[in-house]
C-alpha positions in Angstrom: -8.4 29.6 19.6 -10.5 31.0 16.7 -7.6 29.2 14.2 -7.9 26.0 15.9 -11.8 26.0 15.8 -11.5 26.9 12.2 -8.9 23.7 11.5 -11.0 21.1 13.6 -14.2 22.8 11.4 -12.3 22.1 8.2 -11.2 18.7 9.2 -14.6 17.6 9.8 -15.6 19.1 6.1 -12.8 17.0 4.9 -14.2 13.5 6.6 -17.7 14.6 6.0 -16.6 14.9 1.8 -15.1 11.2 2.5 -18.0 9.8 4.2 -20.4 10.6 1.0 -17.8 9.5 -1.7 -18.0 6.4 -0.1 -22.0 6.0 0.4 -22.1 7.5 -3.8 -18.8 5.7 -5.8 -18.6 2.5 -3.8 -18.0 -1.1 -5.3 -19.0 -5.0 -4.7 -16.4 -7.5 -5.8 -19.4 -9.6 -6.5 -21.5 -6.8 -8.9 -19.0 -4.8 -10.6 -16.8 -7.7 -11.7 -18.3 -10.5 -14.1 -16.3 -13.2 -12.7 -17.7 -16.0 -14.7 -17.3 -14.1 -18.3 -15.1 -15.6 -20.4 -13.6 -12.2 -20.2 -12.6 -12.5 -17.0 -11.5 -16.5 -17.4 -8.0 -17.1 -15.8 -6.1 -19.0 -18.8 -2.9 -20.8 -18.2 -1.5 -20.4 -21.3 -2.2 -16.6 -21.2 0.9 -14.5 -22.1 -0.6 -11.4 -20.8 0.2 -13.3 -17.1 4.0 -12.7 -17.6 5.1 -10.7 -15.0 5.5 -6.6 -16.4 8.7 -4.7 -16.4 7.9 -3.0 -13.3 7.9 -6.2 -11.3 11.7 -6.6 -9.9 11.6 -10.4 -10.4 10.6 -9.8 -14.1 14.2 -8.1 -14.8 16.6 -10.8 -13.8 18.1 -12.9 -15.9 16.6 -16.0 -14.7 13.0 -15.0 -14.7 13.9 -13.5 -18.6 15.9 -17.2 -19.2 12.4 -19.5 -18.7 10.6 -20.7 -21.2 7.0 -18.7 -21.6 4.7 -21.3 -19.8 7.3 -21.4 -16.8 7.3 -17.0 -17.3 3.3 -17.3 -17.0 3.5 -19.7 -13.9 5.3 -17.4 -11.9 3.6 -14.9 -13.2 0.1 -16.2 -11.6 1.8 -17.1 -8.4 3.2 -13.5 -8.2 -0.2 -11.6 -8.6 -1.9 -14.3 -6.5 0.8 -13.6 -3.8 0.5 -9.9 -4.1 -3.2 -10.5 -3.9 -3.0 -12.5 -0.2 -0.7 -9.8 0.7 -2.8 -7.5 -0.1 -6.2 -9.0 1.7 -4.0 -9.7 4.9 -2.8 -6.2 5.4 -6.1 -4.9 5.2 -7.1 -7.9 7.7 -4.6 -5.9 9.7 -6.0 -2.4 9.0 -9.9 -3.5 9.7 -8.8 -5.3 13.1 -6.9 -2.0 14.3 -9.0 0.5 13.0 -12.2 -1.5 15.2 -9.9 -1.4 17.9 -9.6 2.3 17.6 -12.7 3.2 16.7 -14.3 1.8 20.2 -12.3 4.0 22.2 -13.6 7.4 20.8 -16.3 9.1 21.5 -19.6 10.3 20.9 -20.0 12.4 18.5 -16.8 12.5 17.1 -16.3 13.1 13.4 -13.8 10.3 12.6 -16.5 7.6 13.7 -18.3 7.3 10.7 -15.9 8.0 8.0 -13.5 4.9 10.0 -16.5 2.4 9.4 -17.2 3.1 5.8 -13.4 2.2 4.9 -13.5 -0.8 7.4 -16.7 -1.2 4.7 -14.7 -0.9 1.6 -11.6 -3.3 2.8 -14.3 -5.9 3.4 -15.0 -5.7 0.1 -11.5 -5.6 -0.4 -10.6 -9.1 1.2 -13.5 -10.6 -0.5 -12.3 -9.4 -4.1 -8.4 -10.3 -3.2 -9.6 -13.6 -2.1 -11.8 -14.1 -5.4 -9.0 -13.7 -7.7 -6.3 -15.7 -5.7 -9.0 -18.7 -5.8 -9.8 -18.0 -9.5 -6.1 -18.1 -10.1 -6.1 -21.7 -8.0 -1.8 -21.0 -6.3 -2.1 -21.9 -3.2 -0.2 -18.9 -1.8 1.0 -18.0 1.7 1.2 -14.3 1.2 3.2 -12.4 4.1 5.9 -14.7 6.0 4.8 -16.8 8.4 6.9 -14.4 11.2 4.9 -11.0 9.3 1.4 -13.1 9.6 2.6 -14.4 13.4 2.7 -10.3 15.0 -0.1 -8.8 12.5 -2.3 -9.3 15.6 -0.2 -7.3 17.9 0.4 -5.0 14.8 -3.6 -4.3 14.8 -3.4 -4.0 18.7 -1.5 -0.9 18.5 -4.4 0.6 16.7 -6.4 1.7 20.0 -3.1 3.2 21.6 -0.4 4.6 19.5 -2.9 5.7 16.3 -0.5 7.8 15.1 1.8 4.9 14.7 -0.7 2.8 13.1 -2.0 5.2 10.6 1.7 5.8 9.8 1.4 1.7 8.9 -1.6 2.3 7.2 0.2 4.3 4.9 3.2 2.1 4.7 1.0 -0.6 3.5 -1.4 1.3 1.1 1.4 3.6 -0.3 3.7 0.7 -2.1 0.5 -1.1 -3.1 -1.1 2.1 -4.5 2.0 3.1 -6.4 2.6 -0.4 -8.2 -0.7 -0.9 -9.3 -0.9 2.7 -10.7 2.8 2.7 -12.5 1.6 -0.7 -14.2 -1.9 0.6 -15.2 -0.4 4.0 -16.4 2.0 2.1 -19.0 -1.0 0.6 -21.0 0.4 -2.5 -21.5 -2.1 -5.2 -22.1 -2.6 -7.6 -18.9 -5.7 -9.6 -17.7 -9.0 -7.9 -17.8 -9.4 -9.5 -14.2 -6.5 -8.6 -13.1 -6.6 -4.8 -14.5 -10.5 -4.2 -12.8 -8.9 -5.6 -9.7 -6.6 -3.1 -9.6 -9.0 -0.2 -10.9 -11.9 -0.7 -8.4 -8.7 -1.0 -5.5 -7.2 2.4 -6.9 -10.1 4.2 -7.2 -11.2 3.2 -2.8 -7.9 3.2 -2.2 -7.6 7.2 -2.9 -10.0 7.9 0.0 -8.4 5.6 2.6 -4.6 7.2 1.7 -6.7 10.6 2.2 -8.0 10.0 5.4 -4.5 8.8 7.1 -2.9 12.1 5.6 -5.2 14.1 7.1 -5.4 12.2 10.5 -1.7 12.8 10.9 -1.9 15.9 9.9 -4.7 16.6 12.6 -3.5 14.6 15.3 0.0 16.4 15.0 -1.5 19.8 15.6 0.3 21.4 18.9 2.8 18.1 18.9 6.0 19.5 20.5 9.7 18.8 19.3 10.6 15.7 21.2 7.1 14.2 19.8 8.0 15.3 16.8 11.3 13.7 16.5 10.3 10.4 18.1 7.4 9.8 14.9 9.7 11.5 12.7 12.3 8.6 13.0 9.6 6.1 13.7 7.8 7.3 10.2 10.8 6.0 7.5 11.3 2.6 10.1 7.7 1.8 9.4 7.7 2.4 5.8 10.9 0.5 5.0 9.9 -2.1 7.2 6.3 -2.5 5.5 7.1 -1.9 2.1 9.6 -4.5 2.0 7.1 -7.0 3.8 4.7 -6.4 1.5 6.7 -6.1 -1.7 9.4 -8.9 -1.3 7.7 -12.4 -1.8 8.5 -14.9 1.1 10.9 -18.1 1.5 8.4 -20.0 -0.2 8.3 -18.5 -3.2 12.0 -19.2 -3.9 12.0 -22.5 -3.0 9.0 -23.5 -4.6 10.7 -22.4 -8.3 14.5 -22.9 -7.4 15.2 -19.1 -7.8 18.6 -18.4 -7.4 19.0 -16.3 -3.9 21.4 -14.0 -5.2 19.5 -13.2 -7.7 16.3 -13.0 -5.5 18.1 -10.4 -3.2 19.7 -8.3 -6.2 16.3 -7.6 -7.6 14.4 -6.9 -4.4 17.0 -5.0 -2.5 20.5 -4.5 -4.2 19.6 -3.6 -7.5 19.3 0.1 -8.1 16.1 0.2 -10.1 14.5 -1.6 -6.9 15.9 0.7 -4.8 14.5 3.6 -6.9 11.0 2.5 -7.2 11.2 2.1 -3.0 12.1 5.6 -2.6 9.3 6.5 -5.0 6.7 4.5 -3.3 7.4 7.4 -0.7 7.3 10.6 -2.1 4.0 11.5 -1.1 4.8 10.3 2.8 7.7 12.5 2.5 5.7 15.5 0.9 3.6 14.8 4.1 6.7 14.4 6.8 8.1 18.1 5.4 4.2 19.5 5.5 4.0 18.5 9.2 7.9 19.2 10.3 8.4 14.8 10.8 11.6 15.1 8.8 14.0 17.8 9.5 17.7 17.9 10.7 17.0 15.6 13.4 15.3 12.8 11.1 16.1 13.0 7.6 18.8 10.7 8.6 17.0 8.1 8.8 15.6 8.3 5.5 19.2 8.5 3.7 20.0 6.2 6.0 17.3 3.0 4.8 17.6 4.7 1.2 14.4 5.7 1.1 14.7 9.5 0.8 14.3 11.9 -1.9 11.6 15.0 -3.0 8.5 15.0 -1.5 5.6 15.0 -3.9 4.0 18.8 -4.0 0.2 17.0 -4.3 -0.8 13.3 -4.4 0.2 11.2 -6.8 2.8 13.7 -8.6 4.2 11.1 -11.5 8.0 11.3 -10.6 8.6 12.7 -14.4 6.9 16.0 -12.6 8.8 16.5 -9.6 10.7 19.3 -9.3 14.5 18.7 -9.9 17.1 19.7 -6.1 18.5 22.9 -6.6 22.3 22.7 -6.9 
């Protein structure tokens, strides 16, 4: 009893240290970026547009065969895309986390720290939604059948919040990892892009935070069959949402004649695409070892949707760090 006091104690530290980073390092889309500097100007004749390395579509041959003005049009589309994407999965997020939020009760310590991230993915949407206007693509983000359930995806929220903060982390983890490989090669990109991108990676920490340590919490005591049954729900959801989020939808292909072959090869056949989807997971796996979700009876599933590998040993371990599998 003493133990479990002391973990529910420690928890509460934990949310407590949340709640005040958000009320002392927070950000408006609307103070800490100078959107009408000509720093910040959105130029279509801007090279730095051209979709990075990193981006899957960047290294096929017909994205690499288009003259630079066609390289920089895609290349706005894409970010705008990933943008919408972005500001309708937290959409999602806000509506299940108020859904959850109203059935706890008083006093309890996950209350306030909930509201200040429903807070900070306001501001979220709003910035998203700034820079897909300033970019002027009229983007659809998600596909039409993604954005069709998102509102029975938020219902779950109130009644399986396990699940849902598992999809919390499927949508912040792919999100989080792309924006911080591309900022940690230093190559030069758009200043509004790159504070974007900053101000969403430094919030973005906490919220990733909080749904590690609510699974964690909310595990505590779980039995086996509970156990197994989020253990193989955990990689469904993350290959599911990561792909959802990452893949652009029908529109985008028709809209610049891509090759579908092609399209499929560098989202989802090609090996480099499938590495970077197994690394958007290594810290969801560091977590599913920590709390006994994968094991004999689930790692299956991960091999299976080739999506497994090491589990980070802290957040955010750059893959160059990871400790190589014993033969």
């Amino acid at each position: 009893m003493a133990r479990l006091t002391q973990a529910a104690a420690d928890y509460e530290t934990e949310l407590q240290t949340l709640s005040e980073g958000s009320v002392n390092v927070n950000f408006d889309p609307f103070v800490d970026i100078d959107w009408d500097s000509p720093e910040f100007e959105i130029r279509r004749d801007d090279p730095r547009w051209v979709l990075p390395d990193y981006d899957p579509l960047a290294r096929t041959a017909w994205y690499r065969g288009l003259p630079l003005d066609q390289q920089i049009e895609v290349g706005l589309w894409r970010q705008a895309n990933i943008a919408k994407v972005g500001l309708q999965f937290e959409a999602i997020l806000i509506r299940g986390v108020m859904q959850w939020v109203m059935t706890l009760p008083n006093q309890s310590p996950e209350f306030r720290y909930s509201l200040h991230e429903v807070t900070e993915e306001c501001n979220h949407i709003q910035m998203f939604q700034e820079l897909v206007n300033r970019i002027g693509a009229d983007v659809p983000g998600m596909s039409w059948g993604m954005r069709a359930i998102s509102p029975a995806v938020s219902f779950v929220g109130a009644y399986l919040p396990i699940i849902f903060f598992i999809g919390i982390l499927a949508g912040e983890e792919p999100i989080d990892h792309i924006q911080k490989a591309i900022i940690r090669t230093g190559d030069d990109m758009p200043p509004a892009l790159r504070r974007v991108m900053q101000i969403h990676i430094a919030e973005e920490a906490r919220h990733i935070s909080f749904a590690h340590q609510f699974i964690r919490e909310h595990l505590k005591g779980a039995g086996w069959l509970k156990r197994t049954v989020v253990g193989l729900a955990l990689p469904v959801i993350m290959f599911w949402l990561a792909n959802a989020i990452v893949a652009p939808p029908p529109s985008f292909r028709r809209k610049f004649d891509i090759p579908r072959r092609q399209l499929k090869k560098a989202f989802f056949k090609d090996k480099a695409s499938q590495d970077m989807r197994r690394d958007f997971f290594a810290d969801v796996r560091g977590l599913a070892i920590e709390t006994r979700l994968m094991g004999p009876s689930t790692s299956w599933m991960w091999k299976l949707l080739r999506i497994d590998g090491h589990g980070s040993r802290y957040r955010s371990e750059p893959k160059s760090f990871r400790r190589a599998k014993a033969a």
